[in-house]
N, C-alpha and C positions, 0 to 999 in steps of 0.2 A: 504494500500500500504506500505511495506516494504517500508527499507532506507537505502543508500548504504555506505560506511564510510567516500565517499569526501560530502555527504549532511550532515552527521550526524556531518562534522568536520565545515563543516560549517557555521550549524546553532551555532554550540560552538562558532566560534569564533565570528562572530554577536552578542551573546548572548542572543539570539530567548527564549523567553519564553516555555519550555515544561519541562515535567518529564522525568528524567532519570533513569532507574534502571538496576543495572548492578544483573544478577541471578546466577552467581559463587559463590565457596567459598570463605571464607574469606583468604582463603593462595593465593587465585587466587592475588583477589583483592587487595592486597598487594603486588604481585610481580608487578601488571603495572594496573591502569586502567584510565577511562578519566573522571570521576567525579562524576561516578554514584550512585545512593541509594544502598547499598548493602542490596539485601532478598533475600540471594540462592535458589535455586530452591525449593530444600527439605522443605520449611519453607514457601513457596511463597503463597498457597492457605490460609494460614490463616492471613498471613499479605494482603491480597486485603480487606478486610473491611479497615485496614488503607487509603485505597488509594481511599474511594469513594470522597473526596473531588475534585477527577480529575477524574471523571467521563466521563465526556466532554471536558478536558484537552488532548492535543497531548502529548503523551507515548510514550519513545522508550525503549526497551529491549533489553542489547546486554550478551552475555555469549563469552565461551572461540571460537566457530565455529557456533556457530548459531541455534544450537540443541535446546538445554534449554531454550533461550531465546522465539525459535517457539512457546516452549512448554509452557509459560510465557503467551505470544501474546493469546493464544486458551484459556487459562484459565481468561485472563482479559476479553476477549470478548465474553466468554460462559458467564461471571458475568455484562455482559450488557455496557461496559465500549466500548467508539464509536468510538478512534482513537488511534489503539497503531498497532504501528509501528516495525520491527523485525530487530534490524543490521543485514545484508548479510557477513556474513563472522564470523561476532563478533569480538573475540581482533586479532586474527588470519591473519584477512585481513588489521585489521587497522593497525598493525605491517609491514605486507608486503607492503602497501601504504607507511607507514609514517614513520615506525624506530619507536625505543622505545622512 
């Protein structure tokens, strides 16, 4: 199940236990982002061996609209990985919720 950016803001501000990876580039993730792991997309399939320690760990993926990070979501869970989650929008909509 996807996540929407008032859960994903949420759980930040609780400070809810999960992984966060944001899959933009690095110009993205510089101009604004909410805390996430940076592995851009391009780079993303060989950095998931990093990440089998969260295997069974809740995963959220967000990018700049929600493309990439889909694209993130299908590659973690083609590689067996049981709870990752897709921002709906990505920074795009947490922008239009929230301001910069």
């Amino acid at each position: 199940m996807d996540i929407t950016v008032q859960q994903l803001k949420e759980k930040l501000d609780k400070k809810e236990a999960f992984v966060l990876i944001d899959v933009r580039e690095p110009y993205e993730n510089e101009e604004f982002n909410v805390g996430g792991q940076l592995i851009p997309i391009g780079s993303f399939m060989a950095a998931i061996p990093t990440l089998e320690e969260h295997r069974n760990d809740e995963i959220v993926v967000y990018c700049r609209s929600g493309n990439r990070s889909g694209m993130a979501k299908q590659l973690l869970m083609a590689a067996g990985f049981t709870n990752v989650r897709n921002l709906l929008g990505g920074m795009l909509q947490w922008r239009d919720v929230f301001g910069k």
